[in-house]
N, C-alpha and C positions, 0 to 999 in steps of 0.2 A: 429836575432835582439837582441840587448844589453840593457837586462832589467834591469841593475844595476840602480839603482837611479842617475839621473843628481845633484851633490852636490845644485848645482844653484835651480833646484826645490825646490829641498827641502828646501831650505831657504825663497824663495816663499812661500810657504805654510806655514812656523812659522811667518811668520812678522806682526800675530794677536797673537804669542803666549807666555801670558807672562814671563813666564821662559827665553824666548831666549830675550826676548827685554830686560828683569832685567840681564840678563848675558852681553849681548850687555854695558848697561849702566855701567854696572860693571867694564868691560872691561877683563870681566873672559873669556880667548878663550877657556878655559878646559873645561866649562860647554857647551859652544855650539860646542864643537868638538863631546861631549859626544851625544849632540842633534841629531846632525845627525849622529856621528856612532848607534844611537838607532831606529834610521831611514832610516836603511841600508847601509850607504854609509862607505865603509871600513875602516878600519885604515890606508891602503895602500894606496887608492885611496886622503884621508884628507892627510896623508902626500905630497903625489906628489903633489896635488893639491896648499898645500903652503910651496911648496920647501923646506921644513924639514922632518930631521929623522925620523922615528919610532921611535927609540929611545925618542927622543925630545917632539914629540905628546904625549906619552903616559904619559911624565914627566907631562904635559899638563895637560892630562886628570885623570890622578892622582893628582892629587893639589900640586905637587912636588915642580913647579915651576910655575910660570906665564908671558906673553907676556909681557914686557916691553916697545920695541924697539918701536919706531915711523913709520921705515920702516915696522915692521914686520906687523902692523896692517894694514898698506897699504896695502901689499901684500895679505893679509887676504880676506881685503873687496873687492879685486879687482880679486882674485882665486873663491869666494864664492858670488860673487855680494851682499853683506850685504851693504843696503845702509849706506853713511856715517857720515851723521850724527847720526846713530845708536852708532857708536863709538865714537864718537867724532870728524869726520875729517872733511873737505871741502868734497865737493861735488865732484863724482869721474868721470871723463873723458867716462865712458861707463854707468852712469844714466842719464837719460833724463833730458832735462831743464824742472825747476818746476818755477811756477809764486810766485814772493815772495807776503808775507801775506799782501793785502790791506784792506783797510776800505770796511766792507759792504757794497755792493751795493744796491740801491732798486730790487726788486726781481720784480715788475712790473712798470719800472721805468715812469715814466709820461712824460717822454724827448724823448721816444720813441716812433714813428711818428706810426699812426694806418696804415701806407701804408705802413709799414716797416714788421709789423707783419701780416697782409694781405699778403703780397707776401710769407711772408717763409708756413704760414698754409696754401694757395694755393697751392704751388708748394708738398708741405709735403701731402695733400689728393688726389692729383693728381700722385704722387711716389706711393704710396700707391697700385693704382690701376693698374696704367700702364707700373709701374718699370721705374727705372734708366736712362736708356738707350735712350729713348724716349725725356728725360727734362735736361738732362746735358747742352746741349749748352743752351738752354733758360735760365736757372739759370747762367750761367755765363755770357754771355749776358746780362743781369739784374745787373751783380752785375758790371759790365763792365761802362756801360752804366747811372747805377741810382744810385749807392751807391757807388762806388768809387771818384767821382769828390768830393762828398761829404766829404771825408776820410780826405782831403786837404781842406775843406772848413772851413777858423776860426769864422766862427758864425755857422758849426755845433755843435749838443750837441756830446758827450760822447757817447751816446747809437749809433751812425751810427758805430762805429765801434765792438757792442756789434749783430747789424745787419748784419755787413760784414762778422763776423765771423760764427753767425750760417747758413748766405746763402753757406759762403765758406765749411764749414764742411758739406751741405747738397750736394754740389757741390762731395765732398770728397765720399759722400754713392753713388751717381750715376754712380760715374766715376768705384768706385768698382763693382756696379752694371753690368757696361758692359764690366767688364775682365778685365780693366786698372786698375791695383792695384800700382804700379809706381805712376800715375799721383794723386791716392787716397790720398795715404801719402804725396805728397809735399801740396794737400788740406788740409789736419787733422793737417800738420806743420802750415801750414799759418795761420788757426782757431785757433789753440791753442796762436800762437802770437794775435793775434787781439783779443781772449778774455782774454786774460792780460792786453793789452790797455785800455780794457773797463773795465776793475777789476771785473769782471766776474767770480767769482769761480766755480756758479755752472754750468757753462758753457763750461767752461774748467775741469772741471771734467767731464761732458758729453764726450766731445771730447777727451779724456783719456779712456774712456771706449770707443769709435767707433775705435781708435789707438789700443788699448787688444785686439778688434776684427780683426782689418787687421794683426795686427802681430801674432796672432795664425790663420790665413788662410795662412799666407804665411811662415808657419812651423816654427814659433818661439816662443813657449810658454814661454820660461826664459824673452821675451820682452815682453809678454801678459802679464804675469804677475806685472812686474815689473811696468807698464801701469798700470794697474788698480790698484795696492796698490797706484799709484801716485792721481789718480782720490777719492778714498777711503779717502786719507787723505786731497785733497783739497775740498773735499763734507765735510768733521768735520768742517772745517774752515767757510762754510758759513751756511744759512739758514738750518733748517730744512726740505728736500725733500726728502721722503722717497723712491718714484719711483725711486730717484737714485741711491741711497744708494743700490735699488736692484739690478740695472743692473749693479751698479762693480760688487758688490759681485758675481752675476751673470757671470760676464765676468772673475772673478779672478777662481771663481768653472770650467769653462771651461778652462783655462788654467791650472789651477792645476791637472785635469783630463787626460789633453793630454798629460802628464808623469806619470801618472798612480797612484799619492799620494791620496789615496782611502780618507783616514781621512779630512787631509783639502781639498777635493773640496766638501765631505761632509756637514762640517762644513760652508764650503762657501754658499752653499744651504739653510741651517738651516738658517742661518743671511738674507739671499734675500726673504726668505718664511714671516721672521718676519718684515721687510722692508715694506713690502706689506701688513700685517693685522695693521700695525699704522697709525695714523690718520697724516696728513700732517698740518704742521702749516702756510704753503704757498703756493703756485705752479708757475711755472716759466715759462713765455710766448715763450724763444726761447727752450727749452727742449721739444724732441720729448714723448710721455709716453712708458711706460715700464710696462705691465700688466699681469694679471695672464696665458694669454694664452703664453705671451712669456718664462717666466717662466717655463713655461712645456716643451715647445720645447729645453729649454735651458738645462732642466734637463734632459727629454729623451736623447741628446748628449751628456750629464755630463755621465748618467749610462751606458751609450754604449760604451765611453770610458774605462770606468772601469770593462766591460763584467758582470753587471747587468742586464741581459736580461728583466727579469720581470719589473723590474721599470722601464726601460728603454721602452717598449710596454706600460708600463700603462700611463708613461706621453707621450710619443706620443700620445696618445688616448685622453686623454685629451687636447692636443694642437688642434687638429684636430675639436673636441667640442667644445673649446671653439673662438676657431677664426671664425671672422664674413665673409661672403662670400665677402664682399665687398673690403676684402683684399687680393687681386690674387696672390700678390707675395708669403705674407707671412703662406696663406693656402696653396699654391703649396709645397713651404719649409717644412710643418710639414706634408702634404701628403708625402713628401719623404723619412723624417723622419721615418713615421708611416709602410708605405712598406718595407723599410729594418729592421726597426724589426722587423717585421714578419717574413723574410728571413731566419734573426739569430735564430730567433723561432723556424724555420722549417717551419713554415705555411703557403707554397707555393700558395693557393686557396687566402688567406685571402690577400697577396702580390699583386695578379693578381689583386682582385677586388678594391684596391685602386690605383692599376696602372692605372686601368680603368677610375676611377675617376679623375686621373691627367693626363687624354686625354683629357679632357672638358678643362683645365686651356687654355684660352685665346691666339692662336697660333700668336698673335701680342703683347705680354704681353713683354715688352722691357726688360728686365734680361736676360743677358748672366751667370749670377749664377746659374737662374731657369733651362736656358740649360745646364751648364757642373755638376749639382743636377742630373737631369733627364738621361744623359748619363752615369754616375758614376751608379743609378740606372737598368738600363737596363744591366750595365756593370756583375752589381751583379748579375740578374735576369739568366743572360744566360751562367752563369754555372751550370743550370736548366736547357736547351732546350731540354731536352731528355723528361721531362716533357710536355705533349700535352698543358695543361693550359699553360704554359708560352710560349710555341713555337706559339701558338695564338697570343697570347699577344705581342711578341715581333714584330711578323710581320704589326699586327696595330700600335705599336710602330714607326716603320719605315716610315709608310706613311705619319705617323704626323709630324712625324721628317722633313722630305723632307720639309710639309708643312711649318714647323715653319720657318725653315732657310732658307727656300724661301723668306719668307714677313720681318724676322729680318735681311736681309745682308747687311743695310745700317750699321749696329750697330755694328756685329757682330766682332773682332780684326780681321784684318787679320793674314793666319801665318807668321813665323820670313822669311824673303827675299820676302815675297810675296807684292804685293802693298799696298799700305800708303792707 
């Protein structure tokens, strides 16, 4: 595997730091060549990368000379993904559409129908317990059926499309929920338009962090990331919500981890930690919350990536403590969490007995996540079977297994040429 630094991460992870952004503003490319060759990435690899010499970069990186061209800083922001306005450019063809800056919206607006936010916190405690998979067509349905006629209605207010959006973005975690991760992102698109309609910031920065998450599950951290600096900056633009503010960070720490930049997903953590001990000066009826137990589970993944074993056990342990039982999905999730770091441990006993414990999660519990977590799990376990504790365990594993995919096959995708 090719551990060199991906240039693109690593510019992820400085676009909090300000040396690179007063370089950026400067329009000094020598300082941020220097950036990141101090950050691994070679002098060989910055040149190929924007089509110049060695020779040339090092003039660069020597203050010999400086970027003048117009092209050349194109070519730059578009080798290094440096977003463009950092430099001064238009906005580049591979960053994501961002909602330009509107007038504050009410944060609990009064236009907003109490059957409106009833259905999504209905549908949201009900996810909760029975997962995804189970509530998808209902939510769309609903939103089919009760709030789209409305969307075209000209004596609706403003907030029905402030509703459309967070039913469609809840629509977007279900559909992920049950393995459709395709159909997820054209949901989290269509959310993200419709909470621009409503001038929604922090809504749309929500939906910028659930986007970080589907594109680093579908192996794309330079898009996780990029996703969440976008959510990052359009959470500064509106109300003060701290919850938020953690779960970019939170979601940025996770994609800066999944290319190994130890510093900033660190740092990403440090800022999600203080997020979460300040007081909120509002809170936001369609925003899902964001709390300390997820935080753990988030960090336990952050260290794991980075082969912190120890931390990475200690906050699993703490995710696992502090989640309430009444959330099946997302205890099964940091039971999962919590077993393979014991694995990584060595702690094959201590694995087994919270395997055990994620035999009891609810064998009708609608996640097709919670099953390819659990099979990924067992996947680990049984390069162990020589071990008596696991060869036990895995064969109870098995029975459940039958069980679960028995009672989930209405949900469950089929595979690629098998029936629709």
């Amino acid at each position: 595997m090719d551990r060199r630094p991906d240039p693109r991460q690593v510019v992820a992870g400085l676009l909090d730091d300000q040396r690179f952004l007063a370089a950026c503003a400067d329009r000094d490319m020598g300082v941020v060549f220097r950036l990141l060759n101090s950050r691994g990435v070679s002098t060989r690899r910055l040149a190929a990368a924007a089509d110049i010499t060695q020779g040339r970069l090092y003039d660069y990186m020597n203050g010999r000379t400086r970027v003048e061209k117009l092209v050349l800083f194109e070519q730059i922001s578009d080798a290094f993904h440096i977003p463009g306005h950092l430099l001064g450019l238009s906005r580049r063809p591979w960053e994501p559409l961002t909602p330009t800056p509107a007038p504050p919206a009410s944060v609990a607006p009064a236009s907003a129908t109490d059957s409106d936010l009833a259905a999504v916190e209905a549908f949201r405690a009900a996810d909760r317990q029975t997962g995804g998979g189970r509530l998808y067509y209902a939510v769309v349905r609903h939103l089919s059926a009760v709030v789209a006629p409305r969307l075209v209605d000209i004596g609706s207010s403003p907030q029905v499309f402030a509703a459309a959006s967070a039913l469609t973005e809840m629509a977007g975690w279900m559909a992920h929920d049950s393995g459709r991760d395709e159909v997820a992102a054209s949901h989290f698109s269509r959310a993200f338009t419709l909470a621009r309609a409503a001038a929604e910031q922090p809504l749309a920065s929500h939906i910028a962090a659930g986007t970080s998450h589907l594109a680093l599950h579908r192996g794309d951290p330079c898009q996780a990331s990029h996703w969440a600096a976008i959510g990052i900056e359009l959470a500064r633009q509106g109300p003060h919500l701290p919850s938020l503010t953690a779960r970019l960070h939170a979601a940025l720490a996770r994609a800066l981890a999944a290319s190994q930049q130890f510093g900033p997903a660190v740092r990403s953590l440090d800022l999600t930690l203080a997020a979460l001990t300040t007081q909120a000066d509002e809170s936001h009826p369609w925003l899902s919350p964001f709390d300390h137990a997820t935080l753990a589970g988030d960090s336990a993944l952050v260290f794991a990536d980075l082969g912190r074993r120890a931390d990475a056990l200690r906050c699993a342990e703490q995710a696992v403590a502090l989640r309430e039982e009444g959330r099946a999905r997302s205890l099964a999730f940091s039971r999962v969490t919590l077993a393979r770091a014991h694995i990584h441990d060595g702690d094959l006993d201590a694995a087994v007995a919270v395997g055990t414990d994620l035999l009891a999660t609810s064998p009708t519990l609608g996640s097709v996540r919670v099953i390819n977590q659990l099979d990924g799990l067992v996947e680990l376990l049984g390069r162990h079977r020589d071990y008596t504790p696991v060869r036990e365990y895995l064969a109870r594993f098995d029975e459940a297994r039958r069980t679960r995919l028995l009672l989930l096959a209405d949900i469950i995708p089929s595979p690629r040429g098998g029936p629709s």
